[in-house]
C-alpha positions as CSV (number, residue, x, y, z in Angstrom):
1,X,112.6,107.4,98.9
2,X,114.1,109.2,95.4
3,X,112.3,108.6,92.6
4,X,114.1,106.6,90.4
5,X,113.3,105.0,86.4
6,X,115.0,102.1,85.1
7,X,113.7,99.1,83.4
8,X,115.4,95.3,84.6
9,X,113.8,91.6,83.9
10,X,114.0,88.9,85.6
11,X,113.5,85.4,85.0
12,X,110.7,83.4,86.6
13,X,112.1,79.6,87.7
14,X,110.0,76.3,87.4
15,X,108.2,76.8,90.8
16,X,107.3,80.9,89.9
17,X,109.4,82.1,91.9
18,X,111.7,85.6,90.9
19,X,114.9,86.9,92.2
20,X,113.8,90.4,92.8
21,X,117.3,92.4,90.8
22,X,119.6,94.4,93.8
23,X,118.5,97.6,92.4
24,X,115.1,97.4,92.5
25,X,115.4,96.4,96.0
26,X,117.4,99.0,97.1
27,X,114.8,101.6,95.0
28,X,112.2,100.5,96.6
29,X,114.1,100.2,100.2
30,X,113.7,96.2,100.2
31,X,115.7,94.4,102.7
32,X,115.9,90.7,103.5
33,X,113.0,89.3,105.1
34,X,110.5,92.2,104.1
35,X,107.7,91.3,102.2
36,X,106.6,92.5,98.9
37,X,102.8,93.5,97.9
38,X,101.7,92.8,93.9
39,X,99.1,94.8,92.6
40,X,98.0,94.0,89.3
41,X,96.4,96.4,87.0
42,X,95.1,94.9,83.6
43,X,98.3,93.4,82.2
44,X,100.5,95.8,84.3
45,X,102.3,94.7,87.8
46,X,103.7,96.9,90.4
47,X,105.7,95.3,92.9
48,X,106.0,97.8,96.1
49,X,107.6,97.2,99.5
50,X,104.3,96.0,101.7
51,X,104.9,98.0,104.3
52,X,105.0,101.2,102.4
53,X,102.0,100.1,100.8
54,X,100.1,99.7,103.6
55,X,101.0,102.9,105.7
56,X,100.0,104.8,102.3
57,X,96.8,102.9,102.5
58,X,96.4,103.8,106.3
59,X,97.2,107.4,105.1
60,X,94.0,107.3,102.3
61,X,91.9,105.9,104.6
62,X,92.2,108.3,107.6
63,X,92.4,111.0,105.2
64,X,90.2,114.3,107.0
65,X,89.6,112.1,110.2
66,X,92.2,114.7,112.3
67,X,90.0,117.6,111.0
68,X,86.9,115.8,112.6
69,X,88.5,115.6,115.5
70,X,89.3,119.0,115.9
71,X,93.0,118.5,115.7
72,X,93.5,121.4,113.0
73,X,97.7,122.0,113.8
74,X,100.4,120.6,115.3
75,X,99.5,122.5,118.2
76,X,96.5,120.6,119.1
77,X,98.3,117.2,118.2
78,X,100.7,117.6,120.8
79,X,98.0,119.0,123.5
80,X,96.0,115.8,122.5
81,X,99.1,113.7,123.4
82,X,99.8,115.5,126.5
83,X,96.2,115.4,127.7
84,X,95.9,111.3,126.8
85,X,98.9,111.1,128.5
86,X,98.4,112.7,131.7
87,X,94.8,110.8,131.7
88,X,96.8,107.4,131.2
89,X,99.6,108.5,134.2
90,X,96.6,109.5,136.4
């Protein structure tokens, strides 16, 4: 996704709800029917596409767990896939 900086304002209707403005959705590769995470920091609000959010989460919380596995390259990725897969085909 390209970095992008624009400001754009909304206006929040009766029952709280926001249209979220086209070109924040399309920065932030919203489509229909996704779903949108909040995270609120002091008086500050990001709005980020939830499933973004929560493969960068994933990401920070398996952060060095490859390196305790011994899978150090590419290399020993793929031989780890090969070898679970001949074991599941066996």
């Amino acid at each position: 996704m390209e970095a992008t900086a624009f400001v754009n304002d909304a206006r929040v209707m009766s029952k709280g709800q926001v249209t979220i403005p086209k070109n924040v959705r399309a920065a932030l590769g919203i489509e229909t029917g996704d779903r949108v995470t909040f995270i609120v920091d002091g008086n500050n609000v990001r709005v980020v596409n939830s499933a973004v959010y929560a493969l960068m989460r994933f990401q920070e919380q398996m952060g060095g767990e490859a390196e305790k596995a011994g899978l150090l390259s590419e290399e020993d990725v793929a031989e780890w896939i090969t070898s679970s897969r001949r074991k599941e085909n066996a």
